[in-house]
VOBA-1610 file (N, C-alpha, C; in pm, whole numbers, padded with zeros to 5 digits, always signed):
BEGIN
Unk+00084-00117+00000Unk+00000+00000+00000Unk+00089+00124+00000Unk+00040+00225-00116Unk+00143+00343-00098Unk+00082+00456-00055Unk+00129+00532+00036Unk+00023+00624+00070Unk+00056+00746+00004Unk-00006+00800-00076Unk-00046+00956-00122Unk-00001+01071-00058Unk+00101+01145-00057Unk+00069+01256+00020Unk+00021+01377-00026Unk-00023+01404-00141Unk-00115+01463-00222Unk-00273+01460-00225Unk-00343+01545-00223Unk-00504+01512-00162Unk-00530+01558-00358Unk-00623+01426-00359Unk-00717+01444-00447Unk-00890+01389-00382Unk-00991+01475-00488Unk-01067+01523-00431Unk-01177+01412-00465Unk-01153+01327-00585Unk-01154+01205-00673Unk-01205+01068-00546Unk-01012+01045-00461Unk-01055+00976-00357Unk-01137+00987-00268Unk-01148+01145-00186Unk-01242+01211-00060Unk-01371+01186-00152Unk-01464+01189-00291Unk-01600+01112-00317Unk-01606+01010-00300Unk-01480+00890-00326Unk-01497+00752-00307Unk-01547+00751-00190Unk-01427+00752-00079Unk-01512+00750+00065Unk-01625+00758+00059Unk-01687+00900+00076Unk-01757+00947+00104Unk-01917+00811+00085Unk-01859+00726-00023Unk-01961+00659-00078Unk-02136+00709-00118Unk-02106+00830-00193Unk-02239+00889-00231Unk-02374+00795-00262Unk-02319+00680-00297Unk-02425+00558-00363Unk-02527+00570-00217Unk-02495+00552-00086Unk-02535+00513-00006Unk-02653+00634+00072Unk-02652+00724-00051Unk-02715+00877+00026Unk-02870+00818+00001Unk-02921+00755-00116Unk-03075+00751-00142Unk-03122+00647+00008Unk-03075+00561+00022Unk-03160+00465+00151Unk-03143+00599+00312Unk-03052+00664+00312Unk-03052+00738+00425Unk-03154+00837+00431Unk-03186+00877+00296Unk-03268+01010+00297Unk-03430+00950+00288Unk-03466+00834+00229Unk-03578+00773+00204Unk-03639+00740+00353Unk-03584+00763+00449Unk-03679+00782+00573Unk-03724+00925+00605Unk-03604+01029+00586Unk-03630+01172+00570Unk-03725+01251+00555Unk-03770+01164+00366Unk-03827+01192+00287Unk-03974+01174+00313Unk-03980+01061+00359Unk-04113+00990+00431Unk-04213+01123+00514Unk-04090+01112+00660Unk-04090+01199+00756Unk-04135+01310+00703Unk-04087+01385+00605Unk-04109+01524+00557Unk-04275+01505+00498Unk-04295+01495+00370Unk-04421+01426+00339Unk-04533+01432+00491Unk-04487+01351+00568Unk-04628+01292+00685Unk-04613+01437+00717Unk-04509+01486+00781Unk-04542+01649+00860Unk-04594+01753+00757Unk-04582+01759+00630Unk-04635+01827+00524Unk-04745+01801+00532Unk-04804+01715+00564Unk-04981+01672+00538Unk-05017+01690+00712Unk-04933+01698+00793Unk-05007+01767+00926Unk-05016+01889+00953Unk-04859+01959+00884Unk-04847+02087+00997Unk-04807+02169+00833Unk-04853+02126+00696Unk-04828+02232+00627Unk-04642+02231+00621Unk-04668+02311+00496Unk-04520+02318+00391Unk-04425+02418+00528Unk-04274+02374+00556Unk-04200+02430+00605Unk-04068+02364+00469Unk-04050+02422+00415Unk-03901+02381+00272Unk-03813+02422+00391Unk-03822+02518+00460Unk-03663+02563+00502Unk-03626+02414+00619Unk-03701+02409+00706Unk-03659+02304+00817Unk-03642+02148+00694Unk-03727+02147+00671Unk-03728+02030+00559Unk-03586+01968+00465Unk-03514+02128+00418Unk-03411+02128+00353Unk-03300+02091+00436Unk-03290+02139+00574Unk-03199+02123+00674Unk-03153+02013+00738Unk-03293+01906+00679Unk-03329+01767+00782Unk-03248+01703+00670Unk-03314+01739+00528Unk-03241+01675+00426Unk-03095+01678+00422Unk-03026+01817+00478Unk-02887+01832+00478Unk-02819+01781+00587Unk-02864+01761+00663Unk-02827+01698+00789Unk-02806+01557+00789Unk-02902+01461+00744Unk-02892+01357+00688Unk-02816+01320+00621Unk-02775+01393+00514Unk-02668+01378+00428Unk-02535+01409+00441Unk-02484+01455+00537Unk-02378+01453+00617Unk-02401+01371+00694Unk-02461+01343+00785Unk-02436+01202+00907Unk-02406+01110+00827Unk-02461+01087+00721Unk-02497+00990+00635Unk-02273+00971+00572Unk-02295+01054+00504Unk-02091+01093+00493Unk-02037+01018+00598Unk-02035+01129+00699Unk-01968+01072+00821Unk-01965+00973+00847Unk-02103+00900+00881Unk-02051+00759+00881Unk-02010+00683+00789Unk-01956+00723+00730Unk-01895+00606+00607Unk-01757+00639+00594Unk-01749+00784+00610Unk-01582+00800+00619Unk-01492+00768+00783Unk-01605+00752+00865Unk-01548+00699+00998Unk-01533+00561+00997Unk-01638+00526+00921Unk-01613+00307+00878Unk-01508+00319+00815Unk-01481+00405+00733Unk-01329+00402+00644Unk-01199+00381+00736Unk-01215+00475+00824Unk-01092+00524+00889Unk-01113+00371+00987Unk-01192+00349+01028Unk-01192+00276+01177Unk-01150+00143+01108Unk-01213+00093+00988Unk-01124-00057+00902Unk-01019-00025+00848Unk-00992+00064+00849Unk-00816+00102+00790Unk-00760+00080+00920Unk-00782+00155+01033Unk-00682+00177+01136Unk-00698+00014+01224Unk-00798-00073+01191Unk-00818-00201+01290Unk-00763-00275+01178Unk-00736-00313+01054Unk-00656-00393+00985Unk-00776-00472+00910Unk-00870-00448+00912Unk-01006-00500+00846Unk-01011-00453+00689Unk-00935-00357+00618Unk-00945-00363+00451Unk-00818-00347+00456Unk-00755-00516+00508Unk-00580-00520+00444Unk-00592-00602+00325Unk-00491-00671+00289Unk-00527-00732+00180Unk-00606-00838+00099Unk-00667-00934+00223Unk-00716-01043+00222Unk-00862-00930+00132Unk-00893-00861+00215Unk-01006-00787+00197Unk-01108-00811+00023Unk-01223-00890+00061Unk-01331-00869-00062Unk-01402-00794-00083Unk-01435-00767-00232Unk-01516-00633-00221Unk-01423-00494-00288Unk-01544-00391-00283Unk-01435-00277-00340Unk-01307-00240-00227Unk-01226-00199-00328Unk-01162-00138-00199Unk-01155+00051-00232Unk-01133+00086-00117Unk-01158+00213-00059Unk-01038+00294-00084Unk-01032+00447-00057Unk-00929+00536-00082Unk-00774+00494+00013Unk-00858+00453+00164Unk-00761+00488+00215Unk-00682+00323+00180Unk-00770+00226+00165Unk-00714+00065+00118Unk-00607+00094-00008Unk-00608+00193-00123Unk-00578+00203-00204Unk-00430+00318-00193Unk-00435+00353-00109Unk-00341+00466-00055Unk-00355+00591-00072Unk-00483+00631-00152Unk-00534+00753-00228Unk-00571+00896-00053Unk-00571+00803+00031Unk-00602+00901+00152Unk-00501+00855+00244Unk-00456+00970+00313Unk-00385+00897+00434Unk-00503+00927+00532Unk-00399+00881+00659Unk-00509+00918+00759Unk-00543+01011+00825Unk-00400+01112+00832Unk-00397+01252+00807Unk-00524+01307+00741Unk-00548+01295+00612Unk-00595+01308+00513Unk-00747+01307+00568Unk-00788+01145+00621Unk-00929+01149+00636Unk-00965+01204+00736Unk-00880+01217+00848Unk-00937+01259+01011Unk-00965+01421+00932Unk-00900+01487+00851Unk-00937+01597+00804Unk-01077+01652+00762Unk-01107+01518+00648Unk-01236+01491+00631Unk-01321+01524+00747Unk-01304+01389+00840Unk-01381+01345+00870Unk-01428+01500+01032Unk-01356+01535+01037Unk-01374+01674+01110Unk-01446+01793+01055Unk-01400+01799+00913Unk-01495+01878+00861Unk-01638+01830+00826Unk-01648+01680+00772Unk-01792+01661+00787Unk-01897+01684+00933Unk-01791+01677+01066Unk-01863+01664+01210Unk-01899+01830+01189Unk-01791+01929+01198Unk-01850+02094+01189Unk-01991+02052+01105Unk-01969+02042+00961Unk-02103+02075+00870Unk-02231+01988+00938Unk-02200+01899+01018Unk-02336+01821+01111Unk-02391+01896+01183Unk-02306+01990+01265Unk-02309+02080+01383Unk-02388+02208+01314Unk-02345+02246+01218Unk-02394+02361+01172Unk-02536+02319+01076Unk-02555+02214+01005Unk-02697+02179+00953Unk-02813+02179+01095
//
């Protein structure tokens, strides 16, 4: 494994695993809908729940990243895709970076 010390922005989407945003938000979405038909249209709180979601949603996937990188769980035996930091495309430098800035943008949604 070679590690990168160059940040590309390429690897930080892999992480991130965007595929995984539609099942997180499809309870959201639900949620939003039922309170729309009780308490009437609010878009702004609505948008927030949506953005909020979608960062936790990040976060946890770039913290599964970091936490099977750093416990030895996507070494080589490893099936399946492999990941930025499996690939050397992130260090860990790299993701705790990430993964701090996704916790602020949680805090602030």
């Amino acid at each position: 494994m070679v590690q990168n010390s160059t940040f590309n922005i390429r690897n930080l989407i892999r992480s991130m695993r965007l595929r995984t945003l539609p099942l997180s938000l499809a309870g959201v979405v639900c949620g939003g809908l039922l309170a729309q038909g009780e308490h009437g249209d609010n878009g702004w709180a609505f948008a927030l729940v949506l953005l909020t979601a979608c960062a936790l949603q990040v976060l946890s996937n770039l913290s599964n990243e970091m936490g099977d990188h750093l416990s030895g769980v996507d070494g080589e035996g490893r099936e399946g895709p492999n990941y930025s930091m499996t690939d050397g495309g992130l260090t860990v430098r790299q993701m705790w970076r990430a993964i701090n800035g996704t916790v602020v943008a949680c805090c602030v949604s």
